[in-house]
MDAnalysis code that builds the backbone (N, CA, C; Angstrom):
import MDAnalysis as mda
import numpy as np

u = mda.Universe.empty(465, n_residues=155, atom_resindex=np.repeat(np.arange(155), 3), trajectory=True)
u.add_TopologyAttr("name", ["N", "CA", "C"] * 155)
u.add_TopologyAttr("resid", np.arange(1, 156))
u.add_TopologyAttr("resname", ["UNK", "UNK", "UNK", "UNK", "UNK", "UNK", "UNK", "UNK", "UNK", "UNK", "UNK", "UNK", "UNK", "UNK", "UNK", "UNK", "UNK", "UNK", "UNK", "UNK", "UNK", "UNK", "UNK", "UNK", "UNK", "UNK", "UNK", "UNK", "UNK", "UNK", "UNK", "UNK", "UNK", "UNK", "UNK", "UNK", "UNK", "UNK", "UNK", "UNK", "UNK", "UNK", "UNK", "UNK", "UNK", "UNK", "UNK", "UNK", "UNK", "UNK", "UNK", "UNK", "UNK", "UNK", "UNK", "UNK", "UNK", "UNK", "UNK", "UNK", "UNK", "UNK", "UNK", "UNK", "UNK", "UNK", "UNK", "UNK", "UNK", "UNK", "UNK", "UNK", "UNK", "UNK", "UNK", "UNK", "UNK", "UNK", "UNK", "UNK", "UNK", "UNK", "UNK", "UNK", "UNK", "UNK", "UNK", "UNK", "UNK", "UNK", "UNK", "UNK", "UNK", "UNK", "UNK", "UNK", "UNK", "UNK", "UNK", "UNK", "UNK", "UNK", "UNK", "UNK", "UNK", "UNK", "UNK", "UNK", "UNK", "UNK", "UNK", "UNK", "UNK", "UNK", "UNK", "UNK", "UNK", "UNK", "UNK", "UNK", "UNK", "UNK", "UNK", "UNK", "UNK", "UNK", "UNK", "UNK", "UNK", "UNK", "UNK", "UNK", "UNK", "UNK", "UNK", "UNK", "UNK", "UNK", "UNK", "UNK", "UNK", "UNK", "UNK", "UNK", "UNK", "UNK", "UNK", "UNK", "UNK", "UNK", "UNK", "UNK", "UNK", "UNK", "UNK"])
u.atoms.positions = np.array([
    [-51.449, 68.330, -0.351],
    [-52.239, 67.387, -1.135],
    [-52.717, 68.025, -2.438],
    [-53.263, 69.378, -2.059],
    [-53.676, 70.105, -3.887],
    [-52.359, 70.168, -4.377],
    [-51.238, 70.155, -4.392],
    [-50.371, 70.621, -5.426],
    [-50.032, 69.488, -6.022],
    [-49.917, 68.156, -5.295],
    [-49.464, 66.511, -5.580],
    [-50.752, 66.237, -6.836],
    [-51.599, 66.664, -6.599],
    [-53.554, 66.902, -7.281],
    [-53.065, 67.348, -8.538],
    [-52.139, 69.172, -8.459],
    [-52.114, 69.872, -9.387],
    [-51.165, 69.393, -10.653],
    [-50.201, 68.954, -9.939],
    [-49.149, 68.548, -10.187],
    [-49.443, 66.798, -11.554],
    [-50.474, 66.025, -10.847],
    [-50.862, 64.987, -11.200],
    [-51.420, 65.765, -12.333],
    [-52.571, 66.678, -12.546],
    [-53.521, 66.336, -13.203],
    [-52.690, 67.435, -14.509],
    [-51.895, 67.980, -14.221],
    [-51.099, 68.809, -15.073],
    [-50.344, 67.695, -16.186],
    [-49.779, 66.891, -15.803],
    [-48.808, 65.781, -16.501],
    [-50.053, 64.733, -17.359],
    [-50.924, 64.457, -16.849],
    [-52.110, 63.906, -17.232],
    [-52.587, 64.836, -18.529],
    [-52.592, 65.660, -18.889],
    [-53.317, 66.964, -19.440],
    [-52.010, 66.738, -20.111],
    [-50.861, 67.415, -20.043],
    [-50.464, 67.378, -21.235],
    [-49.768, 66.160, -21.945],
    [-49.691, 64.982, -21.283],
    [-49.993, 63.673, -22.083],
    [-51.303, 63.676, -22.920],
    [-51.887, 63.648, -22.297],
    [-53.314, 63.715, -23.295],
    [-53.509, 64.939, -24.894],
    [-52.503, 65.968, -24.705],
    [-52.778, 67.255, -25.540],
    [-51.431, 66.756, -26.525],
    [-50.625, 66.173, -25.813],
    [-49.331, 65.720, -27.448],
    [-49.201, 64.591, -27.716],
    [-49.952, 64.055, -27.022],
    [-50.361, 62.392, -27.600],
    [-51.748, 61.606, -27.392],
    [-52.576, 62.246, -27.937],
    [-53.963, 62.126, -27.398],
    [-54.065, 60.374, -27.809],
    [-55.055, 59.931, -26.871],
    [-55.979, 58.441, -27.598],
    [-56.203, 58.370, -28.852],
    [-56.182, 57.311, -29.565],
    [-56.634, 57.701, -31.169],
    [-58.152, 58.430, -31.197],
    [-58.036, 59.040, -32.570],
    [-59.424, 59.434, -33.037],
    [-59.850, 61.000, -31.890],
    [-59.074, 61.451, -31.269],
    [-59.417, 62.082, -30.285],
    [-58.588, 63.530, -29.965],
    [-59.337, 64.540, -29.589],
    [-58.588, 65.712, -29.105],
    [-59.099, 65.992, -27.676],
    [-57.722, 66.346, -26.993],
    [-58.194, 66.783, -25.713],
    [-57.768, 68.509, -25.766],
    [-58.581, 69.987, -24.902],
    [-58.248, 70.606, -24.781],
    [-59.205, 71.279, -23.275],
    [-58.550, 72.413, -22.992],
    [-59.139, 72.997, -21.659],
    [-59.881, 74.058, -22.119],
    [-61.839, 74.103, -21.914],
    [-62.284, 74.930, -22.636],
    [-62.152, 76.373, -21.887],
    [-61.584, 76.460, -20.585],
    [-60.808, 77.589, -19.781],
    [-59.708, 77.382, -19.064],
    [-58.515, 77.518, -19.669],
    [-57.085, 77.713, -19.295],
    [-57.047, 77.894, -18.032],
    [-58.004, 78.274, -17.275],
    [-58.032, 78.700, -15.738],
    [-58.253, 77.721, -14.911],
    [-58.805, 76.687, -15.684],
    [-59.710, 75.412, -14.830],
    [-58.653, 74.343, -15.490],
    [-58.044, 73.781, -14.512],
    [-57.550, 72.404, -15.150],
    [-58.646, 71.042, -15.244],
    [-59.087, 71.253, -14.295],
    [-60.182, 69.810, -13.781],
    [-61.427, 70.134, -15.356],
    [-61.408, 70.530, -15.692],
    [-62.546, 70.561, -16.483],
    [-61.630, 70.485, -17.959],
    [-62.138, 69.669, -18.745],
    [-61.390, 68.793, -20.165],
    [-62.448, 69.015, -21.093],
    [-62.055, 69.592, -22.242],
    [-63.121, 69.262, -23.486],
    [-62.537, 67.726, -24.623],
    [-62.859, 66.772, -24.638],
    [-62.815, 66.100, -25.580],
    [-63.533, 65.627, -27.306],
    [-62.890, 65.708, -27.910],
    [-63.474, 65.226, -29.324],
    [-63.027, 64.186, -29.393],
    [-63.557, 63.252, -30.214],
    [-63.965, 62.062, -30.259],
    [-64.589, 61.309, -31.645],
    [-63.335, 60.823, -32.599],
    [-64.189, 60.890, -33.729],
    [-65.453, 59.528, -33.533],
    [-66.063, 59.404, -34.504],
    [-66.691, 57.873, -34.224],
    [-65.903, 56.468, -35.080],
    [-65.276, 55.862, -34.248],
    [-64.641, 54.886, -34.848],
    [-64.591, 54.339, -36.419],
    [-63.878, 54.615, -36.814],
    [-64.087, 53.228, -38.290],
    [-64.470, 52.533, -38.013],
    [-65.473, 51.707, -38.788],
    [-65.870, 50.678, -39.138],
    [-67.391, 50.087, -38.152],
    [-67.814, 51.321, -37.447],
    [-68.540, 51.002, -36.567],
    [-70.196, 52.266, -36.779],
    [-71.126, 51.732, -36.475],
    [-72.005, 52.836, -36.500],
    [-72.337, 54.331, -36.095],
    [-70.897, 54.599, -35.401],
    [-70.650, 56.050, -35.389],
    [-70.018, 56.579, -36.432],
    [-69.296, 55.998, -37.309],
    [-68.206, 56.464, -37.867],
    [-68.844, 57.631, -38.651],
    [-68.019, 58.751, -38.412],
    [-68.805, 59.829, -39.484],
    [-68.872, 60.907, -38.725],
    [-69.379, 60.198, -37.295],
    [-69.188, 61.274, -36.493],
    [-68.495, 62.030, -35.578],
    [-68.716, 63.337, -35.057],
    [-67.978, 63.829, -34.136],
    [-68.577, 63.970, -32.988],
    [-68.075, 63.611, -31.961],
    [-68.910, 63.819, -30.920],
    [-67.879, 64.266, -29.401],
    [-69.059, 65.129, -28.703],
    [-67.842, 65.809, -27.676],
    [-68.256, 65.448, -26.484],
    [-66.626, 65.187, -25.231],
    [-66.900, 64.761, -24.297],
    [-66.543, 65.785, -23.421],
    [-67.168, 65.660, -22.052],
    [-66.463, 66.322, -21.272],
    [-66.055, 65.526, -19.793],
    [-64.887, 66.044, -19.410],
    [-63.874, 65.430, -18.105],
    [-64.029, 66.247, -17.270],
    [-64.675, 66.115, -15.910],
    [-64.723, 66.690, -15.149],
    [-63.695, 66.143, -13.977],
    [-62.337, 66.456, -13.237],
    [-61.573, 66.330, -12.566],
    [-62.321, 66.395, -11.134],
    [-62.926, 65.588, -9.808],
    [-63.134, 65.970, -8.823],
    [-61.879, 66.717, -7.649],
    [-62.325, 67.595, -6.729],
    [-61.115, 67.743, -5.742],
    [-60.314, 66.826, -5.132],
    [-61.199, 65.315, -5.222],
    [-59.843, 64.452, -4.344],
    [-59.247, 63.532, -5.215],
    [-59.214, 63.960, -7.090],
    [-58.924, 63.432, -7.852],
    [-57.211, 63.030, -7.572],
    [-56.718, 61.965, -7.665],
    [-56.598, 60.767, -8.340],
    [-57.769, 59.579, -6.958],
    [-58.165, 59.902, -6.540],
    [-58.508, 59.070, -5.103],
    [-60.099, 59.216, -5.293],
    [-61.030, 59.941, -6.574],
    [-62.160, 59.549, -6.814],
    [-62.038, 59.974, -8.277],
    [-62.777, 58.752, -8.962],
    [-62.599, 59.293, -10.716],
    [-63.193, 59.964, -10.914],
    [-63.214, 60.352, -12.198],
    [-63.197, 61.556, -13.406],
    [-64.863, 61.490, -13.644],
    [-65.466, 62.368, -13.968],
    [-66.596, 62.204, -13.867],
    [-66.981, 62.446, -16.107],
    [-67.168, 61.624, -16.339],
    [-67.230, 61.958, -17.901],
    [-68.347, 61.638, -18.556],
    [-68.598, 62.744, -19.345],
    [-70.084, 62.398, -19.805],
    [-69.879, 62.526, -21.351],
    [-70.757, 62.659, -22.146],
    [-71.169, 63.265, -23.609],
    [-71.812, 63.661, -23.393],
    [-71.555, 65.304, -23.985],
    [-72.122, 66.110, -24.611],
    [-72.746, 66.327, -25.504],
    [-72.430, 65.039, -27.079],
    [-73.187, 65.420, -28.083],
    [-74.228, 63.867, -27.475],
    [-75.348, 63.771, -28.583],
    [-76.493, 62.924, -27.913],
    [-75.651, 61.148, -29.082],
    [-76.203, 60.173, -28.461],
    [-75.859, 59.291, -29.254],
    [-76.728, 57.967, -28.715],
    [-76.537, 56.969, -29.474],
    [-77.756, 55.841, -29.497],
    [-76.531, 54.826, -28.970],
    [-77.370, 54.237, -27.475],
    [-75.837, 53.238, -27.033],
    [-76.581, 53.110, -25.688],
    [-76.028, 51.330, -25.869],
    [-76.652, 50.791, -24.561],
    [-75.961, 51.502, -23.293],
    [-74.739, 51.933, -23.452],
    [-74.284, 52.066, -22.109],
    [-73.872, 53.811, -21.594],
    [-74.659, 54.454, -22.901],
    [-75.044, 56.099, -22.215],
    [-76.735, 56.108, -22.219],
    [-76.589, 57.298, -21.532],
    [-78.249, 57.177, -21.321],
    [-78.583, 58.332, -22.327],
    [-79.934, 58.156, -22.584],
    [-80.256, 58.319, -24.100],
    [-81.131, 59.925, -23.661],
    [-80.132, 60.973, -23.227],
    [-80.712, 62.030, -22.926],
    [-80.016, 63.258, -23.067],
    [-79.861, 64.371, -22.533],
    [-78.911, 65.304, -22.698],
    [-78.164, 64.750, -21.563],
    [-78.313, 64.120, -20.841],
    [-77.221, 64.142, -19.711],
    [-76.198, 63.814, -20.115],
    [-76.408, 62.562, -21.146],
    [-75.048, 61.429, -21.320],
    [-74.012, 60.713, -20.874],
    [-74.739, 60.548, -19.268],
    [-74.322, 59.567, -18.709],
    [-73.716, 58.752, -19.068],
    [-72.667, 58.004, -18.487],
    [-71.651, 56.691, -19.080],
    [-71.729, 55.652, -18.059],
    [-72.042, 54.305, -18.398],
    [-71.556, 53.439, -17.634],
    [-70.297, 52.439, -18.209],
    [-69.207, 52.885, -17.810],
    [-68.185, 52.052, -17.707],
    [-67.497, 52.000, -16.455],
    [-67.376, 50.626, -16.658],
    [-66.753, 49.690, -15.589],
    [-65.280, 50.179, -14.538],
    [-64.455, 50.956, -15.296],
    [-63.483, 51.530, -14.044],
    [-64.101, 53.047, -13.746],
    [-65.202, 53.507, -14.057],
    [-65.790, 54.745, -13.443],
    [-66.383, 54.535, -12.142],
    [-67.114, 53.594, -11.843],
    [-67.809, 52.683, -10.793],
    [-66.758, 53.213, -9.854],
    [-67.337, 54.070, -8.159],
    [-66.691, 54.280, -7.594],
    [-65.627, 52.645, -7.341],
    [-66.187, 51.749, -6.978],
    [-65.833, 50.570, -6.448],
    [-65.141, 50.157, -7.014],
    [-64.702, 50.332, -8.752],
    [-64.202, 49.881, -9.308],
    [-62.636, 50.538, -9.345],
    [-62.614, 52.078, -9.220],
    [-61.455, 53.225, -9.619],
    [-60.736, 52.585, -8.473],
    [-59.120, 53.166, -9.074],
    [-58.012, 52.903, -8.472],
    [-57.099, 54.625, -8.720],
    [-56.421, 54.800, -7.200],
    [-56.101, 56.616, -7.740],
    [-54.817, 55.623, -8.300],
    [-54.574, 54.815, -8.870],
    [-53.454, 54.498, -10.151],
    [-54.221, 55.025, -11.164],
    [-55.686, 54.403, -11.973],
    [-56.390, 55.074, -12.890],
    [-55.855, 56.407, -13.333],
    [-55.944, 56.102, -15.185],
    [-55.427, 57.253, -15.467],
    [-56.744, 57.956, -16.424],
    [-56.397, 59.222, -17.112],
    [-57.701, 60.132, -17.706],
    [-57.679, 59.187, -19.116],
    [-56.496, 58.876, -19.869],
    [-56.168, 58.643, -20.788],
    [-56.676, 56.956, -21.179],
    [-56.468, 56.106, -20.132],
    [-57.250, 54.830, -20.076],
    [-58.771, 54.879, -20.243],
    [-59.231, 55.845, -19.629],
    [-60.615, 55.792, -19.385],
    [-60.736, 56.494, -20.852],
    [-60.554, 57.274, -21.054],
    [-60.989, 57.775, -22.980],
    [-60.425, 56.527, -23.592],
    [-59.551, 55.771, -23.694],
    [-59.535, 54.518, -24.425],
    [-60.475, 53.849, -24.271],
    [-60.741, 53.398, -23.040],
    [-62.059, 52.519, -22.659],
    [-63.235, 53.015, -23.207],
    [-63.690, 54.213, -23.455],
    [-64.871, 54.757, -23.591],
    [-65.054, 55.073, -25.176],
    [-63.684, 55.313, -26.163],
    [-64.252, 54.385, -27.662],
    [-63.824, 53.375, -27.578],
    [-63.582, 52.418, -27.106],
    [-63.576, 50.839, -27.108],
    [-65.027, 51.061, -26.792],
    [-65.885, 51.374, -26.152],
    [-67.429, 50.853, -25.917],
    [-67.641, 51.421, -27.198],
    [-67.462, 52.258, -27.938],
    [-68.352, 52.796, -28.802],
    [-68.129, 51.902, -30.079],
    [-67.015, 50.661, -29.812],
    [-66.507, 49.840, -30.819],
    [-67.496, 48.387, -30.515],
    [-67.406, 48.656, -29.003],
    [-67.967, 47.258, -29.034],
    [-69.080, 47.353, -27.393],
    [-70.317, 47.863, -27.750],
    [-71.113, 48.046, -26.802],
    [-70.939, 46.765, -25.777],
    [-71.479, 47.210, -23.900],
    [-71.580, 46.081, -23.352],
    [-72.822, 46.207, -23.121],
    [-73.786, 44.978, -23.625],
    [-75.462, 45.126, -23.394],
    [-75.856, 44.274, -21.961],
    [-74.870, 43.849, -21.545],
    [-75.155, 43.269, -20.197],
    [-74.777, 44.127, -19.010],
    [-74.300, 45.417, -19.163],
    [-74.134, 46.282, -17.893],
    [-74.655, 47.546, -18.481],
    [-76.126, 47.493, -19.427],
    [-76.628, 49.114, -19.763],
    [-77.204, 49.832, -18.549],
    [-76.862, 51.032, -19.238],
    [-77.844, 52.066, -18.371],
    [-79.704, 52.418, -19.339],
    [-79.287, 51.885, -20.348],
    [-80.546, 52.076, -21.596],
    [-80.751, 50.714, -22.092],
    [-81.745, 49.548, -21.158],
    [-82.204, 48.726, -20.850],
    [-83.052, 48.454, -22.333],
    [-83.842, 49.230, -22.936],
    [-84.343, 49.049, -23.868],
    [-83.289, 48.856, -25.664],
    [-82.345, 50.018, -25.330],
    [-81.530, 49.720, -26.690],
    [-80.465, 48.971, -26.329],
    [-79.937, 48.021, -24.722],
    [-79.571, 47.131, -24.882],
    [-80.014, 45.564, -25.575],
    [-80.949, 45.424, -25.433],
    [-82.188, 44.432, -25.832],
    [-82.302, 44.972, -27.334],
    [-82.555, 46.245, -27.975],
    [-82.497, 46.091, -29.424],
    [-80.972, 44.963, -30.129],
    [-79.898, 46.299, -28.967],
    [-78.617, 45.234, -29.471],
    [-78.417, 43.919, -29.431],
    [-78.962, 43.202, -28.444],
    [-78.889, 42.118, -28.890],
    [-79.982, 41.113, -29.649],
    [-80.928, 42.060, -29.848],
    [-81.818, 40.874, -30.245],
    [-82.459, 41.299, -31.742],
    [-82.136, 42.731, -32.122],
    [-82.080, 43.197, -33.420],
    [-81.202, 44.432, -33.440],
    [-80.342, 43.552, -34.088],
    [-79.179, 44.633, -34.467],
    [-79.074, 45.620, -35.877],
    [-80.193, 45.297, -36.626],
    [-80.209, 45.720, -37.849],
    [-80.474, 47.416, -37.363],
    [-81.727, 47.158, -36.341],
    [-82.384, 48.334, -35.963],
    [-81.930, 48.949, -34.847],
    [-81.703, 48.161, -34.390],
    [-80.300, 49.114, -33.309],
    [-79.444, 49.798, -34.522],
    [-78.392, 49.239, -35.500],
    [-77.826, 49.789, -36.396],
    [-78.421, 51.417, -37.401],
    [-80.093, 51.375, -37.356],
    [-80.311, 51.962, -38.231],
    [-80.525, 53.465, -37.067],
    [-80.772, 52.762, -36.090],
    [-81.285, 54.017, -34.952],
    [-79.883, 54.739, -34.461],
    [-78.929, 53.704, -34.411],
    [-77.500, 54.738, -33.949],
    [-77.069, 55.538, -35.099],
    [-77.108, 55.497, -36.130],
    [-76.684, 55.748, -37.599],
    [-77.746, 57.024, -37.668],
    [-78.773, 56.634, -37.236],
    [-79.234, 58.171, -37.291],
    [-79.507, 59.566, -36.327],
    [-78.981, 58.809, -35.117],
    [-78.825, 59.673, -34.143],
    [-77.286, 60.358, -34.501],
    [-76.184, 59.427, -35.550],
    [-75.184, 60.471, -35.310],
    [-75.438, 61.349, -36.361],
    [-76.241, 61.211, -37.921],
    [-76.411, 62.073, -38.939],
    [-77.169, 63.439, -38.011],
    [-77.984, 63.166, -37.182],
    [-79.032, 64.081, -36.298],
    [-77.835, 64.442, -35.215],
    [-77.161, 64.484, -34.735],
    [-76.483, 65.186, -33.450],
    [-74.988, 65.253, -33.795],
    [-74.336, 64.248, -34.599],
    [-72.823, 64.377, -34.555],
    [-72.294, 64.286, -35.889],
    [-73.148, 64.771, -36.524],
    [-72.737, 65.699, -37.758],
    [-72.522, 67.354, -37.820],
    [-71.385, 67.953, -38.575],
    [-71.693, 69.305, -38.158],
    [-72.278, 69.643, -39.891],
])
């Protein structure tokens, strides 16, 4: 079963390293560890990240493809659906144990996860309060994400 694991998450990895998601680099911040992924991540055009860089990380579990990827941010950012701390929690929808399928791939889920950063979902936040800015003032939601990336995902 680990080598079918090794084997999986090897082909996964280097799909991701010669044809990454747009806007995005994947690399292994120790050659020794496959399960563990560093991602960059630019901030979309045309959206209130843009400008910035911001880094993710992929954590591979042991009974990976058969429980997902555990992915967070690293750099800090203003968004209904990370939590607004160092943790950087993510809530998206095929991470949800209930939701993953060991079809799920690493490469879908980094698509999915700047698609949120394109188009927040304020009806499944984990940050209850800047979901409610988003929808009910977006100017200031706008001015508060815009400056969390000049403050964290600028170098």
């Amino acid at each position: 079963m680990a080598s079918s694991s090794h084997k999986r998450i090897t082909k996964e990895l280097q799909e991701c390293m010669s044809d990454p998601p747009s806007g995005m680099a994947v690399t292994l911040p120790s050659e020794s560890d496959l399960r563990s992924w560093a991602v960059t991540l630019l901030g979309p055009p045309g959206t209130v990240y843009e400008g910035g860089t911001f880094q993710v990380t992929v954590n591979l579990p042991e009974d990976y493809p058969f429980k997902a990827p555990q992915v967070r941010f690293a750099t800090r950012l203003y968004h209904p659906n990370v939590t607004n701390d160092s943790l950087g929690n993510i809530c998206l929808p095929q991470l949800k144990s209930e939701n993953w399928k060991p079809a799920g791939r690493v490469r879908a889920v980094l698509e999915a996860l700047r698609q949120l950063l394109v188009e927040p979902n304020p009806d499944d936040p984990l940050e209850a309060r800047i979901a409610d800015e988003y929808r009910n003032n977006r100017a200031e939601f706008e001015k508060n994400a815009k400056g969390y990336v000049v403050r964290y995902a600028m170098k």
